[in-house]
C-alpha positions in Angstrom: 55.6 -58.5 -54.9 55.9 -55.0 -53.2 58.3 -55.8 -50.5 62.1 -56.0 -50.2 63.6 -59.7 -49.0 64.2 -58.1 -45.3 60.2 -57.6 -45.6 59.0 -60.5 -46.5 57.2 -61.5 -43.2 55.8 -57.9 -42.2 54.4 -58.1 -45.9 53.0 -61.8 -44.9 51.2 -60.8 -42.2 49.7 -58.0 -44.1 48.3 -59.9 -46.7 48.2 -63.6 -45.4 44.5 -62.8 -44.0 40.9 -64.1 -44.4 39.9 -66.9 -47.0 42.0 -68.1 -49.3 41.0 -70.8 -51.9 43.7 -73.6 -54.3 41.6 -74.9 -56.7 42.2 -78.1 -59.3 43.4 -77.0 -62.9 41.6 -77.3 -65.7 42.3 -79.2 -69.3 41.1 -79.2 -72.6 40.5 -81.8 -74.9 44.0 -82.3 -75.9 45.4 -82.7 -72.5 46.8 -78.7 -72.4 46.1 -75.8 -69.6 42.7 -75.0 -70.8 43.0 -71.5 -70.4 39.5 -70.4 -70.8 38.0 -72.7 -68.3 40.5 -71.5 -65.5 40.3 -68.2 -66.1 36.5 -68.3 -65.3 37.1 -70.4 -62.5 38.8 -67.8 -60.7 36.9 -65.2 -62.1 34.0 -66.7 -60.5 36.2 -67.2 -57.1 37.4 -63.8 -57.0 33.7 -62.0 -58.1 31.3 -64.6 -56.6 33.0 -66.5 -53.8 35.1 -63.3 -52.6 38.0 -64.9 -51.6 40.7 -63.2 -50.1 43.3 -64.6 -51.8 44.4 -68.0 -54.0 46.9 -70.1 -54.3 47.9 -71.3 -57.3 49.4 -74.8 -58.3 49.0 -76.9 -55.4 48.7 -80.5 -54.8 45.0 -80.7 -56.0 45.8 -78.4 -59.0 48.1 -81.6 -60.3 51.6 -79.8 -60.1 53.4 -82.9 -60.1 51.6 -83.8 -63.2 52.8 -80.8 -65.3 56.4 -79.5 -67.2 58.2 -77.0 -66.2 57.2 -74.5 -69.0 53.1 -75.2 -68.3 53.3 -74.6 -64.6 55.0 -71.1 -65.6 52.3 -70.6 -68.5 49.7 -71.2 -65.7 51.1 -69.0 -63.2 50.8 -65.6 -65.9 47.6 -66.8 -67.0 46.4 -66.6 -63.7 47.7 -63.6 -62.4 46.7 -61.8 -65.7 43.2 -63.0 -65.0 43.3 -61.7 -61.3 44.3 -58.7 -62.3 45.0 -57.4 -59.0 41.6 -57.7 -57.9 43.5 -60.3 -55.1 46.9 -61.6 -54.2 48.1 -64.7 -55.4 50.5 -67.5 -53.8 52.5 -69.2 -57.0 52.9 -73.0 -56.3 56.7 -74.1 -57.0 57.0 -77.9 -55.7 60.0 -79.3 -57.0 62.1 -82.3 -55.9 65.2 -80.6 -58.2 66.4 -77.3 -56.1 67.5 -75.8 -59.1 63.7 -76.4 -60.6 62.0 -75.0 -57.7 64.2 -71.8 -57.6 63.6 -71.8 -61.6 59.7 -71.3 -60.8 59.9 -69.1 -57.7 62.2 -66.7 -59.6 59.4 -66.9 -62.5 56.7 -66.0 -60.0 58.8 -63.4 -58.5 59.2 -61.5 -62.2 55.6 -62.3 -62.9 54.4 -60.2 -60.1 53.0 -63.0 -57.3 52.9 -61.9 -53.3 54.4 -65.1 -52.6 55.4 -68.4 -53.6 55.0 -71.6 -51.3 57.2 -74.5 -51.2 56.2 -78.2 -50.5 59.6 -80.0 -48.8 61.4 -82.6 -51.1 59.9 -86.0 -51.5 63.6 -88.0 -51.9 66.9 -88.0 -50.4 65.7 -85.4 -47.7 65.0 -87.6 -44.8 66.3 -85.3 -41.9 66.0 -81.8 -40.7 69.5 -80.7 -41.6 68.7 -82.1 -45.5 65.4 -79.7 -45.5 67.0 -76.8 -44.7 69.7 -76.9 -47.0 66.9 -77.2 -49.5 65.1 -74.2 -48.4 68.5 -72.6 -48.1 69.8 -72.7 -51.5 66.2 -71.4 -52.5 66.5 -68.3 -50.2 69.7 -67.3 -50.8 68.6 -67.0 -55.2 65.5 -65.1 -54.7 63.7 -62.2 -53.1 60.0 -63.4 -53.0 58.6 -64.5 -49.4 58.2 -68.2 -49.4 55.9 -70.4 -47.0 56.7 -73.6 -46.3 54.4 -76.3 -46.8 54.4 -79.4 -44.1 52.4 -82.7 -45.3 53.8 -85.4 -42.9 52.0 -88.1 -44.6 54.3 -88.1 -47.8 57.5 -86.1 -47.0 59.8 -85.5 -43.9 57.8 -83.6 -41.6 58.6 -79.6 -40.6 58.5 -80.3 -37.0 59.3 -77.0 -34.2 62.8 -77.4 -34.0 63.0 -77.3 -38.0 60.7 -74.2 -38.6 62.3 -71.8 -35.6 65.7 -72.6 -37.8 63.5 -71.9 -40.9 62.0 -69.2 -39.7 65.3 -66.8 -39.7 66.1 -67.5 -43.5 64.8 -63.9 -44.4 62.3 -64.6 -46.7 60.6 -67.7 -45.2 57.7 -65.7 -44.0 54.7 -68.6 -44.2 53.8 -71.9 -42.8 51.0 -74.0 -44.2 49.9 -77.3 -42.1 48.4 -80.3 -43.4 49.0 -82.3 -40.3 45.6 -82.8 -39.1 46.8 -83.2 -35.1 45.4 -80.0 -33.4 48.9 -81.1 -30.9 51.1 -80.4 -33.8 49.8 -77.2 -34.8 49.9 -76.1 -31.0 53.6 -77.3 -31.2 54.0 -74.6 -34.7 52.3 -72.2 -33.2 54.7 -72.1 -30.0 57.5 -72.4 -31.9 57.1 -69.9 -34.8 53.9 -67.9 -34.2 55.0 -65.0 -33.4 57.7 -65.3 -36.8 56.0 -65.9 -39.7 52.1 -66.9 -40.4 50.4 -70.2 -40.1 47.3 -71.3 -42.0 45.8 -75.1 -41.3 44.8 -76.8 -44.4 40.9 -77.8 -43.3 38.3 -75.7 -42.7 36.5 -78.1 -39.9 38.8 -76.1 -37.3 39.0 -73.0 -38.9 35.9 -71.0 -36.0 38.3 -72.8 -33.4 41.6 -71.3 -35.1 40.2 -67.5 -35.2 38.5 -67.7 -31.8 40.8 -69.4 -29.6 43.8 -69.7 -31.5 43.9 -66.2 -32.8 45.3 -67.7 -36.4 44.3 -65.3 -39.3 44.7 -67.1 -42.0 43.1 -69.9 -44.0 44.4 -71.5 -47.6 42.8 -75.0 -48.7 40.1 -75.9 -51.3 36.8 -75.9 -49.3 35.5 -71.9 -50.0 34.8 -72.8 -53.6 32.9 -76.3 -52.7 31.1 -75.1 -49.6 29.9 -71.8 -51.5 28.1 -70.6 -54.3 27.0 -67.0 -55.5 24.1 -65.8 -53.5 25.4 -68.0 -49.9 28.7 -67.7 -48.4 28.3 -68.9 -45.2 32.6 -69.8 -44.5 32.4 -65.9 -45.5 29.8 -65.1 -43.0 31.1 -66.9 -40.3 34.5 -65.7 -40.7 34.0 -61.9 -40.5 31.6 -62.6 -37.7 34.2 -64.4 -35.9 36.6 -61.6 -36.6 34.6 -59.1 -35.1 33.9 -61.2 -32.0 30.1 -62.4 -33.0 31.0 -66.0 -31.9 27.6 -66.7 -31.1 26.4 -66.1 -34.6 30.2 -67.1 -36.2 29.0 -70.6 -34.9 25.2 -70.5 -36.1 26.2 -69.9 -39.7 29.4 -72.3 -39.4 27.1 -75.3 -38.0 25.1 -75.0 -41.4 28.1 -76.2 -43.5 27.4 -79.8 -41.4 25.9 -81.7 -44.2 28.5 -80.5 -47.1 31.6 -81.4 -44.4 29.7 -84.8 -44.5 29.7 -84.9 -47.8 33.5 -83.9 -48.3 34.5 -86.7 -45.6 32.9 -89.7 -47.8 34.0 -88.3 -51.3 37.2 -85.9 -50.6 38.9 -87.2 -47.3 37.5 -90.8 -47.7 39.7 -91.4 -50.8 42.2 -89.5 -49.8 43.1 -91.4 -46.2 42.8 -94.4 -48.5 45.7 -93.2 -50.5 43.9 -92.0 -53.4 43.8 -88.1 -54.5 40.5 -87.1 -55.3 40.8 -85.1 -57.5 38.4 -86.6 -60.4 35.4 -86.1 -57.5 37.1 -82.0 -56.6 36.1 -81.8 -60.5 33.3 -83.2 -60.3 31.6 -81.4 -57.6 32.6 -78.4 -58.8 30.6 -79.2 -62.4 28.1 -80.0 -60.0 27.5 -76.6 -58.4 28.4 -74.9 -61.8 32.6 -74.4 -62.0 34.6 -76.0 -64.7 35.6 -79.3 -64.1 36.8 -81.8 -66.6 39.2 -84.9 -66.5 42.2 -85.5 -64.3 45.5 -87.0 -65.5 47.2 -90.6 -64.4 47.5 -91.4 -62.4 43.9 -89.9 -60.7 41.5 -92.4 -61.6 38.2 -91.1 -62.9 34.6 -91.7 -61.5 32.2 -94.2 -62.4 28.5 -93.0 -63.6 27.1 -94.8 -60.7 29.4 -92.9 -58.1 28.7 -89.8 -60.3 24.7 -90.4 -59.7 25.6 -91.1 -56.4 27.9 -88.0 -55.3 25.2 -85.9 -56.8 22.8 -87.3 -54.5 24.2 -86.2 -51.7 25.2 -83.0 -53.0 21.0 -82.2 -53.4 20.7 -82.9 -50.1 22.7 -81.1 -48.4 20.4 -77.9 -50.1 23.8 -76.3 -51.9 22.4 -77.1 -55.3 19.5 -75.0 -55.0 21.3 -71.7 -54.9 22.8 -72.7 -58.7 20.4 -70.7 -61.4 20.4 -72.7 -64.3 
């Protein structure tokens, strides 16, 4: 980080901009952070996707499957790999306080823009209990935090809760994973103008630039939806930015068949209480990332649903942009 703590949301809206990717972890054949095969994953986001930015260790990298000391061995390994070439957000979930300040100070010495913090999953039930949480967090470090609001598994960050938030010095972020386009209107009137917002789907993202004015999106779609040589959330972003909406929503329109495909695989598992995370893998394999196994408790794909998912991958054309 390059900011003071009184700076942390000029420096977020700065830098929270464009198309940011979080990608699953990789690892290896004894069950360890294969180190290799992550590094060329972002290599290959950063050089070949051209993301903006990524976010490390989120729900989908399994955080809440790794120690302590891993996530922190994770979190240099990938910011020695980016190199600077992009800025990085360093994942520091924690249901212990003291744990989640532990790895937000660590990503603070290692050099990360900013950390983001998911709300704790028990004995936080009420809006008073959350922001003592994110309190006692502020108050031990400098780095800007964003806040991370999944409704579905933990006590929701509603208006009232993030405009308190929101004057803590360093919460300068707010990532939404409530998929109600009410809700995020209800953020965005309440905060907006504070610190900056980034939905967690790409579906909405043409509606969020053009009529929402949002600039900022962080979830795991860039990498699936594009491969070297066609970069169409790319395309349609930067022509949305520069007012082309006419064009913004040709290119966007031919991501249909792949936001078809992520519905049945990705979001169809996922509403049924299951994290995908074994199909994330495999569809990256597929279009020519490293994949690999998940850890319980992910259950793994079937060779029949394998054959299956690849099907549909062909058909949607994305495959034929991989050179062997």
């Amino acid at each position: 980080m390059n900011y003071g703590k009184n700076e942390a949301k000029e420096a977020a809206r700065q830098i929270l901009k464009g198309v940011w990717t979080a990608m699953p972890y990789c690892w290896d054949r004894d069950d360890e952070f294969d180190e290799i095969a992550n590094r060329q994953n972002l290599s290959h986001v950063i050089d070949n996707i051209k993301v903006d930015g990524h976010y490390c260790s989120g729900n989908i990298a399994e955080f809440w499957s790794m120690p302590d000391k891993e996530r922190m061995l994770a979190h240099e390994i990938m910011y020695d790999e980016a190199n600077g070439k992009i800025p990085l957000i360093a994942g520091c979930h924690h249901q212990s306080v003291k744990q989640a300040t532990a790895l937000a100070k660590h990503a603070q010495d290692v050099g990360y823009d900013f950390v983001i913090i998911l709300t704790p999953y028990v004995a936080a039930r009420d809006d008073d209990c959350i922001f003592s949480f994110y309190e006692y967090i502020c108050d031990r470090v400098d780095i800007g935090i964003i806040l991370f609001n999944v409704p579905q598994v933990c006590h929701p960050i509603g208006p009232d809760l993030a405009k308190r938030l929101s004057k803590l010095k360093n919460i300068c972020g707010y990532k939404q994973a409530d998929g109600s386009p009410a809700a995020t209107h209800s953020i965005m009137n309440a905060v907006g103008n504070d610190i900056v917002i980034s939905i967690a789907d790409e579906a909405p993202w043409l509606t969020s630039i053009s009529q929402l004015g949002l600039q900022w999106l962080v979830n795991y779609n860039p990498h699936l939806y594009q491969v070297k040589g066609w970069l169409p959330l790319k395309d349609y972003t930067e022509a949305a930015q520069r007012g082309d909406i006419k064009q913004a929503t040709e290119i966007a329109s031919s991501l249909q068949s792949l936001r078809e495909v992520h519905a049945k695989w990705i979001m169809g598992y996922w509403n049924k209480g299951r994290m995908p995370l074994a199909e994330m893998k495999y569809w990256q394999e597929l279009i020519g990332m490293n994949g690999g196994p998940s850890r319980p408790p992910v259950l793994e794909m079937s060779d029949e649903e394998k054959k299956e998912m690849k099907k549909d991958l062909f058909n949607t054309g994305i495959l034929d942009y991989i050179k062997e």
